[in-house]
C-alpha positions as CSV (number, residue, x, y, z in Angstrom):
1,X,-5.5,-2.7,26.8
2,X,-8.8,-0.8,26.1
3,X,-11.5,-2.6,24.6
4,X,-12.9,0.0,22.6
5,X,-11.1,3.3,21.4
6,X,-10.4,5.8,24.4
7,X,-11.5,8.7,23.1
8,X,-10.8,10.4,26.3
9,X,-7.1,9.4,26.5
10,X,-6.8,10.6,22.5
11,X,-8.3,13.8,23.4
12,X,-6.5,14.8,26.1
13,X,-3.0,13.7,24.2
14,X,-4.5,15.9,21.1
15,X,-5.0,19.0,23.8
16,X,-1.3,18.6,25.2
17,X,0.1,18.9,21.8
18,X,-2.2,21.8,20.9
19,X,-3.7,19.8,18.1
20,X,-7.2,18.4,16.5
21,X,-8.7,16.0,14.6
22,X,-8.3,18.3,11.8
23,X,-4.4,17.8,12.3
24,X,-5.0,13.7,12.7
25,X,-6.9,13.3,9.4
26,X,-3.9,15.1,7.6
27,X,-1.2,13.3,9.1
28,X,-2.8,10.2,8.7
29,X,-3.9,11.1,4.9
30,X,-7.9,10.2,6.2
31,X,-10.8,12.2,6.0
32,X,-12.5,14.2,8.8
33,X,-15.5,11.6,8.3
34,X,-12.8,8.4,8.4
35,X,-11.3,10.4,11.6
36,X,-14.7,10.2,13.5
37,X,-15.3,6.6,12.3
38,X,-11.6,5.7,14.0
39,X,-13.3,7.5,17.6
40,X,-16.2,6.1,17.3
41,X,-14.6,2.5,17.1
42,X,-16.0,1.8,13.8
43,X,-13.0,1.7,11.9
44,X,-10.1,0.3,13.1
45,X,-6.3,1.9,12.5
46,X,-3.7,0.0,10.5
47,X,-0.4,-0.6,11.7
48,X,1.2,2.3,10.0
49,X,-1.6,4.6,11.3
50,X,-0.5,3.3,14.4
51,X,3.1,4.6,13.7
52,X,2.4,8.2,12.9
53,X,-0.5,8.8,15.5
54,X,2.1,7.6,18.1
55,X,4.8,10.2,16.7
56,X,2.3,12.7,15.8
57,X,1.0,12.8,20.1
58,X,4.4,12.1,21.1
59,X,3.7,8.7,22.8
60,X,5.1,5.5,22.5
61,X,3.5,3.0,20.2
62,X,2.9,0.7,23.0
63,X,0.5,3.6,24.5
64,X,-1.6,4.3,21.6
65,X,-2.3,0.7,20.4
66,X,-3.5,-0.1,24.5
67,X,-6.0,3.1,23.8
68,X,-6.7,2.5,20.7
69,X,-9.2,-0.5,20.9
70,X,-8.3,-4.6,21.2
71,X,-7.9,-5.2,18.2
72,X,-5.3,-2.7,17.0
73,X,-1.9,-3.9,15.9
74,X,0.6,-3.4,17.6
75,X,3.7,-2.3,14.7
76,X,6.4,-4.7,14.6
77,X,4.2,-7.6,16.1
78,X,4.4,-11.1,14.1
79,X,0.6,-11.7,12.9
80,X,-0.6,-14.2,10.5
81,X,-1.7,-13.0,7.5
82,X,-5.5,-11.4,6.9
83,X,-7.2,-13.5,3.8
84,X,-6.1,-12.6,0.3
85,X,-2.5,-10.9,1.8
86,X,0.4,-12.7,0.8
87,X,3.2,-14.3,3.5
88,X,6.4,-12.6,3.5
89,X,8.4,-15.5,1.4
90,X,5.6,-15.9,-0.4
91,X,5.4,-12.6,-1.4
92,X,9.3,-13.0,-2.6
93,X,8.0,-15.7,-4.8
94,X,5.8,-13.8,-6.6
95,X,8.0,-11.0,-6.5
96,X,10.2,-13.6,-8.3
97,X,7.3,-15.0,-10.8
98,X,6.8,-11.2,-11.9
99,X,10.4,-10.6,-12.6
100,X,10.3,-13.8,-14.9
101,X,7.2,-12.7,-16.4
102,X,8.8,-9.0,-17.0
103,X,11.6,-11.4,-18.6
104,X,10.0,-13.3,-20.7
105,X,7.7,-9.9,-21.9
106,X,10.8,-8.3,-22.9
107,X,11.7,-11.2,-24.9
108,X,8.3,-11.4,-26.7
109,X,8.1,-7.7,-27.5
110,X,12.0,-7.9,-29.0
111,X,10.8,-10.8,-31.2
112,X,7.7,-8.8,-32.6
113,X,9.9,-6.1,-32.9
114,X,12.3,-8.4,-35.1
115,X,9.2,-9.7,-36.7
116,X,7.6,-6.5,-37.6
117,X,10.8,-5.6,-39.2
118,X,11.5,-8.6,-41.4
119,X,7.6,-8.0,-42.4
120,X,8.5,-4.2,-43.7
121,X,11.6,-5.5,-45.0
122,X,9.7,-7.8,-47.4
123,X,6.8,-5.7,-48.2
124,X,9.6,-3.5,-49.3
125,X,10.9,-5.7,-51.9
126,X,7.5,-6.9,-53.1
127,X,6.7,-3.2,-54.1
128,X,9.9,-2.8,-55.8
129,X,9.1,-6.3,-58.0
130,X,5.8,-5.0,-58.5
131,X,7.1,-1.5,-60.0
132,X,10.0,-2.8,-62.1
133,X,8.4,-4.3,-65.7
């Protein structure tokens, strides 16, 4: 595994497929700038980036992350979680605490529905005692 980005390797895989940075920034959504920062080993890819560089050059994954720099991950590869991203079953317990909060929200706003109309309702019949003599 390279320890820093192989700019060489990337470049020469870019040349074979008749393509550029330009094209790397697109498919990868980046900018040029964010482009230059990922070969200059100041930005490092995500796993997804990963994924479509690899398909993009035609290479297997396992190629590109051993060019790409230590500390690239690898798609597919258990990791912990980085600080502040949520576990995968504890991500399905929030998913479950926001589907009980959606819940209960749909119940609140069909009771001040219920309650704005029992307001109207009696305003309505406090203007018709107020007309009648």
């Amino acid at each position: 595994m390279a320890l820093f980005f192989d700019q060489e390797w990337f470049e020469a895989r870019l040349a074979e497929a008749g393509l550029n940075r330009d094209t790397v920034a697109a498919a990868l959504g980046l900018s040029g700038e964010q482009v230059e920062e990922i070969w200059k080993d100041q930005r490092e890819l995500t796993v997804e980036e990963v994924t479509v560089l690899a398909a993009l050059l035609g290479q297997p994954i396992e190629d590109v992350v051993n060019h790409a720099g230590i500390a690239t991950p690898q798609p597919g590869a258990a990791r912990p979680p980085a600080p502040g991203e949520a576990s995968v079953p504890e991500a399905g317990r929030i998913l479950e605490r926001l589907d009980a909060l959606d819940a209960r929200m749909a119940g609140l706003e069909k009771a001040v529905s219920e309650l704005s109309a029992l307001l109207k309702s009696m305003r309505e019949e406090h203007s018709d005692d107020a007309i009648q003599p």
